[in-house]
ZAMAR-97424 format. One record per residue: y, x, z of N, C-alpha, C, CB in turn; residue in three letters. Coordinates in steps of 0.05 Angstrom, whole numbers, plus 5000, padded with zeros to 4 digits. Glycine has a CB too. Layout:
N
YXZYXZYXZYXZALA ...
% end
This chain:
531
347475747569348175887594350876017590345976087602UNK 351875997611355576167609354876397613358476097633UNK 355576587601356976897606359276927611356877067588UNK 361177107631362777187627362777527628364077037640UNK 360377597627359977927619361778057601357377987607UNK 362678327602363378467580362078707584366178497577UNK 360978817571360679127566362679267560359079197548UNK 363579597569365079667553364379987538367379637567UNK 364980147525365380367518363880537525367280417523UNK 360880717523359880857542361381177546356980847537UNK 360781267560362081457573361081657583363281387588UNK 361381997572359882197582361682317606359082407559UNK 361982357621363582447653364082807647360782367691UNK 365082877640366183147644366083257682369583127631UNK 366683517679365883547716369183507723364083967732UNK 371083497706373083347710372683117726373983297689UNK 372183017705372782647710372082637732371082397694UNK 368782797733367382767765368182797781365882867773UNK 369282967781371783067809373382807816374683317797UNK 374682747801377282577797375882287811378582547757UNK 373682227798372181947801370881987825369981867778UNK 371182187846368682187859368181837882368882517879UNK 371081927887370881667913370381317901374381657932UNK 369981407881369481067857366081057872369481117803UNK 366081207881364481137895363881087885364181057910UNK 311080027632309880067638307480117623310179967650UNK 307680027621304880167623302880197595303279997646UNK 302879847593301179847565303279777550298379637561UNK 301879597529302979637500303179367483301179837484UNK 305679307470305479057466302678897453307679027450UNK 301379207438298979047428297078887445297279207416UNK 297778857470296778677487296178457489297678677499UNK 297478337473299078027470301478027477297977807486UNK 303178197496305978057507307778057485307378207533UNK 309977927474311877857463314277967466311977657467UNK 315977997463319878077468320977767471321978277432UNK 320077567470321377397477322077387506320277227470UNK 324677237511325577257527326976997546326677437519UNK 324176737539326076497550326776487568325476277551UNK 329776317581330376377610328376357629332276217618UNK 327176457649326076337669323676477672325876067666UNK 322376587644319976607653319676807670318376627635UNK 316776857679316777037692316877377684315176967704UNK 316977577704317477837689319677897689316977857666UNK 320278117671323878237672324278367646324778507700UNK 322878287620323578177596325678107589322578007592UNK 328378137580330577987570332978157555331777847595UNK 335378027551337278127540339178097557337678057516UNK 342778247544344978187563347178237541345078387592UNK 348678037545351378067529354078127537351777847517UNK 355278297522358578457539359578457517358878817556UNK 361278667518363878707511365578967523365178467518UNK 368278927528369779147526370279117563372579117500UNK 370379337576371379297608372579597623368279197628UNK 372479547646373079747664371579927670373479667683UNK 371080147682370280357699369280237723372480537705UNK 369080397733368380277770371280467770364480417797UNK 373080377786375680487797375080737807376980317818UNK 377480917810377881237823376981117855381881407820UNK 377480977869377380857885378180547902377780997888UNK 376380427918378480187932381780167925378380257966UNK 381379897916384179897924385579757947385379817904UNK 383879747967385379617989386779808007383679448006UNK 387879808028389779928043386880178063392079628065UNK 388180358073386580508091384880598074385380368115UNK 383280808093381381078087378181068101383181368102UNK 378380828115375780798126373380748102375980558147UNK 371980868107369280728085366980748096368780878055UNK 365080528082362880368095360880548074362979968094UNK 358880648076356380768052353980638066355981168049UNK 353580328075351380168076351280048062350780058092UNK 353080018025351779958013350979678004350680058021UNK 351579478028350479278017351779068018348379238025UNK 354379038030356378808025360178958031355278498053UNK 360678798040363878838041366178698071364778658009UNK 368278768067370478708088369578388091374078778077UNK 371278348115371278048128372478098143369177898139UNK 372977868166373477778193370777798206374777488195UNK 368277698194366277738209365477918206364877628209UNK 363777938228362578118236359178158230363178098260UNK 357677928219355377898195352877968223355578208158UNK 350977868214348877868234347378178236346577628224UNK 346878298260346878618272343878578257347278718314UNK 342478548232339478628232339278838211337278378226UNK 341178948206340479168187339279148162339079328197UNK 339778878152339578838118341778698112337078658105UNK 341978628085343778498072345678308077342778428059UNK 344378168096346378018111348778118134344777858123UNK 348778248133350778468140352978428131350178718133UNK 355478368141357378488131359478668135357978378127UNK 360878888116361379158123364479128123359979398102UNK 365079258151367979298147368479418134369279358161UNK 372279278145374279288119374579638125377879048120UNK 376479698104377679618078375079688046381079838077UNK 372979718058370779768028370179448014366879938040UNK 371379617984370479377965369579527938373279137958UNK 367279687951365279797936362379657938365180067944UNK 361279657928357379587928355979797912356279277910UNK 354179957921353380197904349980107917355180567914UNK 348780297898345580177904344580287867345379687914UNK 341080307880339080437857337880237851336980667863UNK 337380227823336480057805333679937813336480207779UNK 332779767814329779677821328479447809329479637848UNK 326079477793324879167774322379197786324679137734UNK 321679327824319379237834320578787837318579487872UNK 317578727832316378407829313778307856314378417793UNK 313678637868310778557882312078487905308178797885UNK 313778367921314378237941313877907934317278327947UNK 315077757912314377507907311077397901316077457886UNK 310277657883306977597881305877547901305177787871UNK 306677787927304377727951305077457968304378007975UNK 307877487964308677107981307376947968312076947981UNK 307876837947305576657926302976727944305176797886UNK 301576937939298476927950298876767969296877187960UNK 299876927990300276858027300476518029304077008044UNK 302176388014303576188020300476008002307376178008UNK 299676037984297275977971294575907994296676247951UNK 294476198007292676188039293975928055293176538064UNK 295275778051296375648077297575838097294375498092UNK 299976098096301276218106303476278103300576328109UNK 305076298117308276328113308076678108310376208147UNK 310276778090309277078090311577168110309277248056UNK 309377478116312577658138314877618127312778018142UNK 317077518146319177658136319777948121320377658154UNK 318778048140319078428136318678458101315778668156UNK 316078258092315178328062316178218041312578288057UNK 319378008056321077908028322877998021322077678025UNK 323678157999325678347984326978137972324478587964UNK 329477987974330277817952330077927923332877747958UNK 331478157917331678307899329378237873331378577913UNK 326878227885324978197872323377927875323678397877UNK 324877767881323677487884325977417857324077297921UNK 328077487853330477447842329077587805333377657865UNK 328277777815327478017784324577937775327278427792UNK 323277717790320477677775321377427758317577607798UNK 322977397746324377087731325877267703327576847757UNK 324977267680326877337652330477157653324577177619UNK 331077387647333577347637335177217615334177507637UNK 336677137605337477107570340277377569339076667560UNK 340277557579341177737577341777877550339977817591UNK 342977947527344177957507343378347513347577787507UNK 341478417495339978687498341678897488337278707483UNK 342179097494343579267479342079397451344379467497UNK 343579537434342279637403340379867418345179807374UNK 341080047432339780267438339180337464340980447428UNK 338380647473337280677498339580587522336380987500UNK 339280597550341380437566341680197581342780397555UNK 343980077576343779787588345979647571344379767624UNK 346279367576349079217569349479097602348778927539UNK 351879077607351878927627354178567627352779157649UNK 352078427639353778197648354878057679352378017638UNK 356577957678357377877697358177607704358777997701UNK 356577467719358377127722357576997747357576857695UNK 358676747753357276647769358176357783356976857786UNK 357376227804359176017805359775967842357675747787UNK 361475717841361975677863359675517883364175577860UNK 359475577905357775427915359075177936355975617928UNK 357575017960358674767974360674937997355974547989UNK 359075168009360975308022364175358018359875518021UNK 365475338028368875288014369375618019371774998036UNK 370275637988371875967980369576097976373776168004UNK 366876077976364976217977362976277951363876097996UNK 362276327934361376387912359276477907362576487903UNK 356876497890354576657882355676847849351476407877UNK 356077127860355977337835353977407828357177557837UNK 353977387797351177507789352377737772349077277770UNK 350077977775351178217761348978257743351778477780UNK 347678177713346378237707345478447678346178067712UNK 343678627687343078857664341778877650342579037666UNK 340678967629339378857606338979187588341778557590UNK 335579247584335679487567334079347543334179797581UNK 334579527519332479407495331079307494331379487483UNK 329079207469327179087473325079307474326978887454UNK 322579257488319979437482320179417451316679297496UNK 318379747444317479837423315079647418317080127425UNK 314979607391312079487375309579637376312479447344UNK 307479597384305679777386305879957367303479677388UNK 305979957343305880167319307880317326306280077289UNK 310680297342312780477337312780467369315480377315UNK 311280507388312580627417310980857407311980487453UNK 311281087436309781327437307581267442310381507453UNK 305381497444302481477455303281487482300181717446UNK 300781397493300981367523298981607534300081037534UNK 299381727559297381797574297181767604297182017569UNK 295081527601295181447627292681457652295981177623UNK 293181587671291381657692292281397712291882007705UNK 288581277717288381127725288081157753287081037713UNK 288781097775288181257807286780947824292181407828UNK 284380937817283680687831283080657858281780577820UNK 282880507878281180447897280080237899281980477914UNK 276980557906275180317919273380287946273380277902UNK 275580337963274380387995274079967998277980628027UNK 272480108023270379788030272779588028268379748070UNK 274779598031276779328034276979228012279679368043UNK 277279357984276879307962275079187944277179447957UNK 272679027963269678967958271878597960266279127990UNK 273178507973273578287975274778167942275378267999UNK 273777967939274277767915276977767917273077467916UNK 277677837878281377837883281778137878282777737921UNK 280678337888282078607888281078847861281378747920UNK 277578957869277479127847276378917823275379397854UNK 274378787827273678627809276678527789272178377825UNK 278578477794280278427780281578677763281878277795UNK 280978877786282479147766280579207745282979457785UNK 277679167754276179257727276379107699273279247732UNK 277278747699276678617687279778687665275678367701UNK 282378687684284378747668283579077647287078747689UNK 282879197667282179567658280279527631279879797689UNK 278279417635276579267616277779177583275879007633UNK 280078977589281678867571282679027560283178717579UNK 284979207582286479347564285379647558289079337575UNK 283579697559281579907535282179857514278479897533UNK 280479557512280579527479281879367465278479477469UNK 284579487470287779387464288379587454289979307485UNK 288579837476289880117475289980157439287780397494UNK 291280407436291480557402290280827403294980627389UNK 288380877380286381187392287781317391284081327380UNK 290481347383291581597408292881507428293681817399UNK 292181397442292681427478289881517481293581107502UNK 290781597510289281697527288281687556289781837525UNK 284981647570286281487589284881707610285481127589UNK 284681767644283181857657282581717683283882077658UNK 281081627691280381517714279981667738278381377709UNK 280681617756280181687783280081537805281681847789UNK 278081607830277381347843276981467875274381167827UNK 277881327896278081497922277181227940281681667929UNK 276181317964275981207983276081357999274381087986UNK 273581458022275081778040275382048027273081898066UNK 274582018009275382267982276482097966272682447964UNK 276882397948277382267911275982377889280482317897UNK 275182307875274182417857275582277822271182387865UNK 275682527807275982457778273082407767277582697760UNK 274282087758270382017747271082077715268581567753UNK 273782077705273782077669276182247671274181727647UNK 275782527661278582657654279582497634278582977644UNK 282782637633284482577602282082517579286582907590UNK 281982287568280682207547281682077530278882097552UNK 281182297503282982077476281581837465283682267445UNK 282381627463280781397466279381377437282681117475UNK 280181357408279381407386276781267388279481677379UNK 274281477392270981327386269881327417268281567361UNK 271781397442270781397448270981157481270581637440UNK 271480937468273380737487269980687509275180357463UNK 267280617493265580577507264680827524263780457492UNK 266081067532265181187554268181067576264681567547UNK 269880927560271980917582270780607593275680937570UNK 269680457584268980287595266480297609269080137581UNK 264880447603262480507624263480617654260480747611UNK 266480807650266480867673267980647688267281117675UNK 269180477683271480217692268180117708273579907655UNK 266879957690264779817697263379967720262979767674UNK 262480207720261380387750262280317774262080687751UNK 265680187776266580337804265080007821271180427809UNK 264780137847263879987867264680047888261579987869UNK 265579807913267079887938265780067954267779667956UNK 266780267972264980467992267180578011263180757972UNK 266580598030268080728052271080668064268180978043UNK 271780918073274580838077276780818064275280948090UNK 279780828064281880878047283381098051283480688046UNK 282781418038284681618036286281628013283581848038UNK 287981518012290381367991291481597987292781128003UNK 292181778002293782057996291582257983295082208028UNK 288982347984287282477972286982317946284982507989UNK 287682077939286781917916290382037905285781477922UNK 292381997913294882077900295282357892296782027917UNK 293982537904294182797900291782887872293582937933UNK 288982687875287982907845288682627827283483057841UNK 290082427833290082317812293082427792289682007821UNK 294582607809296982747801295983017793299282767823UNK 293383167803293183367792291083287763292283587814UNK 289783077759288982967737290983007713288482707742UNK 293182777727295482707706296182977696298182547719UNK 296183287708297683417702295783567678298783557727UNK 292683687690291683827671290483607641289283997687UNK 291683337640290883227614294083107604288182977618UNK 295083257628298583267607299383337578300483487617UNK 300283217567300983147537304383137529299482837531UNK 305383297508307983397505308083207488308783677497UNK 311783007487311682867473310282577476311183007459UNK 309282567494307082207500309082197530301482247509UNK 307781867529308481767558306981817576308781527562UNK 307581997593304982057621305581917647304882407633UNK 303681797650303781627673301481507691304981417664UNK 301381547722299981527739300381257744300381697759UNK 297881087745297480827756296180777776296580687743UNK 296580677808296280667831294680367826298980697848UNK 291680227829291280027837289980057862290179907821UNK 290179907882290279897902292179707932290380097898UNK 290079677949291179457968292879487999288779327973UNK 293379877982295080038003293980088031297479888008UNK 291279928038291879888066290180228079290279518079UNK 291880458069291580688082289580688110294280768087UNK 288280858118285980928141285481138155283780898134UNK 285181338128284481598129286281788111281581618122UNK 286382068124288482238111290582178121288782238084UNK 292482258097295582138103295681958099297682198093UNK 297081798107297681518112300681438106296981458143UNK 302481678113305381658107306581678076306781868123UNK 308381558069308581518043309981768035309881258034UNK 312181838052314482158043311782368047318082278076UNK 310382398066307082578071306082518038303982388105UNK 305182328030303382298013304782477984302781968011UNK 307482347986309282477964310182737964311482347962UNK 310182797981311083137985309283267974311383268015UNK 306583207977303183377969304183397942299483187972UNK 305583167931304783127902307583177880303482767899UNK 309983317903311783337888312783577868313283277902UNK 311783697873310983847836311483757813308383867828UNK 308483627816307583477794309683247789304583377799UNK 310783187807312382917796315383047785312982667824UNK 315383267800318583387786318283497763320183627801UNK 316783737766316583817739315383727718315983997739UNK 313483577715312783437691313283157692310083467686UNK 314883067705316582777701314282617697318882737672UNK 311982617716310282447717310482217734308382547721UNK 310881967719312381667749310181537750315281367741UNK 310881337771308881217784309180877784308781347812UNK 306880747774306980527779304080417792307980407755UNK 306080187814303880107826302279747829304580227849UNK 300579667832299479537821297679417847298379667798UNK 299279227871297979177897296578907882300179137928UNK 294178937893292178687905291678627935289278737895UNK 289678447937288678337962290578237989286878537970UNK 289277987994290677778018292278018047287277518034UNK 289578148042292178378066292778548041290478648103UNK 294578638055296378868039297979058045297778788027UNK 298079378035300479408053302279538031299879618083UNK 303979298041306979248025308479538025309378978044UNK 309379538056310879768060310279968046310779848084UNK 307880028054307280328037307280398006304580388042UNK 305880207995305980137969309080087953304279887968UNK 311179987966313880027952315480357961315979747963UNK 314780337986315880777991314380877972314681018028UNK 312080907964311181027951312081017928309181007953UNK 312980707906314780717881316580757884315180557868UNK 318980777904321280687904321481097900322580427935UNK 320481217920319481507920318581637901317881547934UNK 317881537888315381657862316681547838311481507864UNK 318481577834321181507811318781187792322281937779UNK 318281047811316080877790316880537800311980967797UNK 314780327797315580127803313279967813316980037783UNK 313079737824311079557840310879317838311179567864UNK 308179227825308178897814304878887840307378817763UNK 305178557842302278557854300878277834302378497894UNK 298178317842296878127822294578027840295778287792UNK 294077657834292277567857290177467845293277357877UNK 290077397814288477227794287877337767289776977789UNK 285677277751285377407729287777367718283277357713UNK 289077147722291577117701294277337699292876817708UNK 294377297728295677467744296577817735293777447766UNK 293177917738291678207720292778197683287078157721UNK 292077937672292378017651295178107646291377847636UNK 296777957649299677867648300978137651300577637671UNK 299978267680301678497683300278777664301678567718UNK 297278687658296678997640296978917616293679147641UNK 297778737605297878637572300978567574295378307561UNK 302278437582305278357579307578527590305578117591UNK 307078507622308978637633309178977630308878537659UNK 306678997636306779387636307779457615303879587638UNK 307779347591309379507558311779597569310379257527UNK 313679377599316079517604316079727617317679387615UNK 313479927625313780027645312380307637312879857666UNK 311380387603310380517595312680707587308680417579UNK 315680607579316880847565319580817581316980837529UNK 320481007586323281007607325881037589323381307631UNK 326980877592329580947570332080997592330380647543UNK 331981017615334681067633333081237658336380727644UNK 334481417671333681567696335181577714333081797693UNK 334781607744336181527769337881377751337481757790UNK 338081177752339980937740340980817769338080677718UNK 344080757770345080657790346680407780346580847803UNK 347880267806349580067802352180117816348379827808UNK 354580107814356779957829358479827819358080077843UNK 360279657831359979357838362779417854356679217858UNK 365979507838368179437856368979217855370079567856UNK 369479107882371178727881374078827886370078417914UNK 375278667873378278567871378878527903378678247850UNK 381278707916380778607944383878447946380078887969UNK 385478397926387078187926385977937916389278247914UNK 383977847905381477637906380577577928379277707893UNK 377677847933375577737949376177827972372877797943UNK 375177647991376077708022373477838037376977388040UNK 371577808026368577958038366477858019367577858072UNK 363978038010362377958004359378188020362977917974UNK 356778048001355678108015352978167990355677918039UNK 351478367990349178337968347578237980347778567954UNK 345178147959342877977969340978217970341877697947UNK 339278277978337978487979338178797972336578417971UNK 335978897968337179127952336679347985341379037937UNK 336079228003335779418028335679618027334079398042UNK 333379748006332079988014333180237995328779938012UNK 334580047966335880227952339980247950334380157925UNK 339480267980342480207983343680597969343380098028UNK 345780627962347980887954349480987963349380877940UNK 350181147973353381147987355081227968353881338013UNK 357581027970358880997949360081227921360580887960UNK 359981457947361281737938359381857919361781947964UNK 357581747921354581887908354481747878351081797930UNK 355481477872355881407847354781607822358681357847UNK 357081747818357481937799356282177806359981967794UNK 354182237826353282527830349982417826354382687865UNK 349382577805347382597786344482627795348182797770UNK 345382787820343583007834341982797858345883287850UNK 343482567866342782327874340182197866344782187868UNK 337582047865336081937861336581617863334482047874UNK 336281527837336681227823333781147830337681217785UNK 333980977800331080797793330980837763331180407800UNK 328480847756327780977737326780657721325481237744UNK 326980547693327980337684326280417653331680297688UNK 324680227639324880267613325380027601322680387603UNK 324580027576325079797545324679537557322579827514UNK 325379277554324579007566325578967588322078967570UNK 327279057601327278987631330678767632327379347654UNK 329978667647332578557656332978647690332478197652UNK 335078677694335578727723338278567733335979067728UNK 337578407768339478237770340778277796338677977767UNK 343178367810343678387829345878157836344078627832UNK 345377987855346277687870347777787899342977457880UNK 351177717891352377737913352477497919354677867914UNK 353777507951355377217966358177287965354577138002UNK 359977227960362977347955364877037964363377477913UNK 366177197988368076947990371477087981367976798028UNK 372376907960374676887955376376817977374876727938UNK 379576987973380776927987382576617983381777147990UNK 383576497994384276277980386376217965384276147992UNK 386076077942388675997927389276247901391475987952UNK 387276447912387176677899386376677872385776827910UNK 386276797856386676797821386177067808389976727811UNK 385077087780385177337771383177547771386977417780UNK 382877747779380177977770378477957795381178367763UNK 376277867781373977857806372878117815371377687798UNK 371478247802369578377806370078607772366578137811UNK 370078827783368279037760365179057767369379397761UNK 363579137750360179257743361179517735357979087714UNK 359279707743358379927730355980007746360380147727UNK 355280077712351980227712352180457696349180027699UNK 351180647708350981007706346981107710353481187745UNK 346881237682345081257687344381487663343981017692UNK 341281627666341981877656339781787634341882157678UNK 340081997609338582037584335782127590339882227567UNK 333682027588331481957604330082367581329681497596UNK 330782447566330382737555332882877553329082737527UNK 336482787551336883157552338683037574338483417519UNK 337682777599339582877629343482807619338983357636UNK 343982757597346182647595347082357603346482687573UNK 349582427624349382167631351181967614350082167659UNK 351281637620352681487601352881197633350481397562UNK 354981087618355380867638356680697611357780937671UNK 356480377628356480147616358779997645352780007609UNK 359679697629361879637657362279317640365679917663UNK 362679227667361778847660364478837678357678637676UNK 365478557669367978457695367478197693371678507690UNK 368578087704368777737711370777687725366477607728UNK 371977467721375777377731374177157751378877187698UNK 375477037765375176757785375076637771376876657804UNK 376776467757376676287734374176247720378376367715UNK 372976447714370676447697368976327719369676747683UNK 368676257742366376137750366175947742365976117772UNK 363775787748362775517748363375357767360275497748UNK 363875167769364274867787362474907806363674557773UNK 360174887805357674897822355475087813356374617825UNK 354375197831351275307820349975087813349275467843UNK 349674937822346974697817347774537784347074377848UNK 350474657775350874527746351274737731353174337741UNK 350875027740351775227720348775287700353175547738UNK 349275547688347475527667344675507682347575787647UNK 342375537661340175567675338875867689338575467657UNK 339976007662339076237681340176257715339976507665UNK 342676207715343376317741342876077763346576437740UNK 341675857752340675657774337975807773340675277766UNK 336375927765333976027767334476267794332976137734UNK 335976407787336676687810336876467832340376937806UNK 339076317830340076227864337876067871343076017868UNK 336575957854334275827865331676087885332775657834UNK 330476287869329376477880330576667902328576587861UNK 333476697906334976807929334676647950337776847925UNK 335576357948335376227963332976137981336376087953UNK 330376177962327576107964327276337993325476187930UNK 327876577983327676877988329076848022329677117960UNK 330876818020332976748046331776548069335976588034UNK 330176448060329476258076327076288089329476048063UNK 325376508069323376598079324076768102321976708060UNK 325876948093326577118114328777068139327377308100UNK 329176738139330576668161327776478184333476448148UNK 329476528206327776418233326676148219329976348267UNK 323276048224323275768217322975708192325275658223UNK 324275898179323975898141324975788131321975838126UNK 327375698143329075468138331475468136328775298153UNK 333975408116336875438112337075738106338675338137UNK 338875848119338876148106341676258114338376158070UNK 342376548112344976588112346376568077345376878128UNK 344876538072346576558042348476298044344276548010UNK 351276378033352876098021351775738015353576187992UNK 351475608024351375438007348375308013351875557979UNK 346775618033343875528029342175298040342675728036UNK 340575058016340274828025337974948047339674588001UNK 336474658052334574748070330974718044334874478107UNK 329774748056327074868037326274468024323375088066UNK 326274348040326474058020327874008004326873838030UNK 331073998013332573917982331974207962336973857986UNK 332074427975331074697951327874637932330275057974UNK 326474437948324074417930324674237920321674407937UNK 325674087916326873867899328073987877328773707912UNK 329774127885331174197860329874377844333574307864UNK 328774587853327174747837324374567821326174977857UNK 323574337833321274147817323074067796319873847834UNK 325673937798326973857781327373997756328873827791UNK 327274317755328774627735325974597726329975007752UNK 324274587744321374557730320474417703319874427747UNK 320574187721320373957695322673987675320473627706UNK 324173987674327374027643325874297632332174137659UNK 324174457641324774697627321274667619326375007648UNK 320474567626317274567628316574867627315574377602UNK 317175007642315775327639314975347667318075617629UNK 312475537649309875527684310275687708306675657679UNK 312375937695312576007723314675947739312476247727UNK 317075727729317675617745316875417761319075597739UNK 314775217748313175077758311975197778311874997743UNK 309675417781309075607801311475707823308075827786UNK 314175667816315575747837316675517856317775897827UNK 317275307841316975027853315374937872316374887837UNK 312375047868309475027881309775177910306975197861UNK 311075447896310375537928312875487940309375867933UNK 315675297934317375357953316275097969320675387943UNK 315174887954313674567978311374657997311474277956UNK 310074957979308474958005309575138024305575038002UNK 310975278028313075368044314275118058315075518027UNK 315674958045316874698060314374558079317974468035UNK 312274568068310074408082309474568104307574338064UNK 309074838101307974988131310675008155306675368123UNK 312975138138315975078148316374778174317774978115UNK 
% end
């Protein structure tokens, strides 16, 4: 695969610099089974990233005028980009900034998979490219220590002057079970009557089940379980001799009543707090199918009850959607809010994968409010545009102000942000800077990393560049289509229509023989077939 990433130099910001810079605008444990490998494609956000030496994000734009855009999600043009208030947007001139919070939620592609599995096209409303894009490993080149490395590349697409940038980030590898921290993890289950359907708790018990007797006797686990109440059925418990009371209580729960999701968030945070542990990873785990009833219902409502506990003892949140309905919305405000993250799961395989493999990334935080920006060359690029990223858009000025709320990021992760960028023509020379700013997850010191990429360095075509980044454009594109009228073509550059895209993605399939691209192949034909 081509890189043309560099990392450069990290960098502590004096309230100088700050000044000066302002307008620059999980869970378990590898003993699981999961691996640090990191082949391209698979699924998850597992990987590495390779750099070198680069830029800053600039003092500011360098194009002409004083106007500036803080939506965040694309750049200048002639056009004027479609009025729906996401990504496809494009922002007048003269901003050739992209700013935005870090995010490795996955549970937007899980639930399309289900949906599209039912014989259903999924809502628009519930496709985040972002995370159709971040459920696929990287070959990302890891950095030695806490942080990120960043890369940058990308290629040209059929659209003329028009291009796919990839900005991709990359933190360590997860710790080995013997050498991460202890964990303490409060379990916040539901089991109101919706949760009785095949697919939802039954699967949480069977993964919960598993990963008991994985855990290391010092973690610690506490269960809690709500429907129109909540109740703590297992305080903080050090697991040691005593894993068979934690599995008696997993095995107890049974569906009943309604869903007070906010009474289940509130003692499952005052749980987390009185079996709080100095020195361990503390962390609240949300399973559940979101679909709120009773109580609060609002996600900023639900979080406010509980923000205490989440400030002052840096207790995050990850969440963990099941079942054919769902509610999406709520379930990502609630991570995106709750400094945490959101995978969904439809199959035992599904369960295992995320409590044995994926959650190891999601147990220890090595970066805090972690941001991105993203200045383009505006004697290059003539407009671009991000691929998602909606909900964690920045305003640019906020970059460097600390006090701002990122995404909270640990060991294993890869993170990928996919522009559309049209070159101006005939044009030559510095594409794009990266920077990522993000803070020391214990003493709050901040550090930044910075990737560049020239024009030159692109590729001929996406459809011949490396694999990893035929994997992104393949899942953006997948993503775009879902969320266009019909489900079909897309605004992105270049974007085929969902037949030749399932073709090609069967094609990445077979050369790479890996299953979850195969599985992504699957659901872009049955998409094409209901389409």
């Amino acid at each position: 695969m081509n890189r043309y990433g560099t990392h450069g130099k990290r960098e502590r910001r004096g309230a100088t610099a700050l000044l000066a810079l302002t307008l620059a605008g999980g869970l378990l444990l590898t003993g699981c089974g999961g691996t640090d490998d990191a082949s391209d494609g698979a699924k998850d956000t597992a990987a590495d990233s390779r750099g070198g030496s680069g830029m800053p994000a600039p003092d500011r734009p360098r194009g002409e005028g004083e106007q500036r855009y803080d939506g965040g999600t694309s750049a200048p043009g002639s056009g004027e980009g479609e009025k729906n208030g996401d990504s496809r947007d494009i922002a007048p001139d003269p901003d050739y900034l992209s700013t935005f919070a870090l995010d490795v939620d996955t549970a937007s592609y899980g639930y399309a998979r289900r949906t599209l599995s039912e014989g259903r096209l999924p809502d628009p409303a519930t496709v985040r490219p972002e995370e159709f894009v971040n459920s696929f490993r990287q070959d990302y080149e890891r950095p030695d220590g806490d942080g990120f490395s960043v890369t940058v590349d990308g290629a040209r697409t059929d659209d003329e002057d028009w291009s796919l940038v990839r900005v991709g980030l990359a933190t360590r590898p997860a710790e080995r079970q013997s050498e991460r921290p202890p964990a303490a993890l409060t379990f916040v289950i539901d089991i109101s009557g919706s949760m009785g359907e095949p697919g939802r708790l039954d699967l949480a018990q069977e993964a919960l089940g598993t990963m008991t007797g994985r855990l290391r006797d010092d973690d610690s686990v506490a269960l809690v379980t709500f429907s129109d109440e909540a109740e703590t059925v297992l305080p903080m418990t050090r697991l040691g001799d005593h894993r068979d009371r934690v599995h008696d209580a997993i095995d107890g729960l049974e569906p009943t009543d309604s869903t007070n999701l906010g009474a289940g968030m509130e003692t499952g945070y005052e749980t987390a707090v009185e079996g709080h542990r100095e020195g361990v990873t503390n962390r609240v785990v949300l399973v559940s199918d979101a679909l709120a009833n009773t109580g609060d219902t609002d996600a900023d409502t639900i979080l406010e009850r509980i923000a205490t506990e989440r400030r002052e003892h840096g207790i995050t949140l990850f969440g963990v959607g099941v079942g054919s309905d769902y509610g999406d919305a709520l379930m990502e405000r609630l991570a995106d809010k709750g400094d945490g993250h959101t995978t969904y799961v439809s199959t035992g395989e599904d369960a295992r994968e995320v409590f044995c493999e994926q959650l190891p990334s999601h147990i220890e935080l090595t970066a805090r409010d972690a941001k991105a920006q993203v200045a383009f060359d505006p004697e290059t690029v003539a407009e671009f545009r991000l691929v998602g990223y909606d909900n964690r858009q920045v305003a640019d000025e906020d970059f460097r102000d600390d006090r701002v709320d990122g995404g909270e990021v640990g060991p294993g992760h890869t993170i990928t942000a996919l522009y559309a960028v049209r070159t101006r023509p005939g044009a030559d020379g510095h594409l794009a800077t990266a920077t990522v700013r993000w803070l020391d997850p214990d003493s709050r010191t901040p550090h930044e990393e910075t990737g560049d990429v020239e024009s030159d360095a692109l590729d001929d075509s996406v459809w011949e560049s490396g694999r990893g980044l035929r994997v992104t454009a393949t899942a953006a594109y997948f993503a775009d289509a879902l969320r266009s009228p019909g489900g079909d073509g897309g605004s992105l550059p270049g974007a085929p229509g969902l037949s030749e895209l399932s073709e090609r993605a069967d094609g990445l399939a077979d050369r790479t023989e890996n299953a979850d691209l195969r599985e992504l192949a699957e659901a872009i034909e049955e998409a094409n077939r209901l389409a």
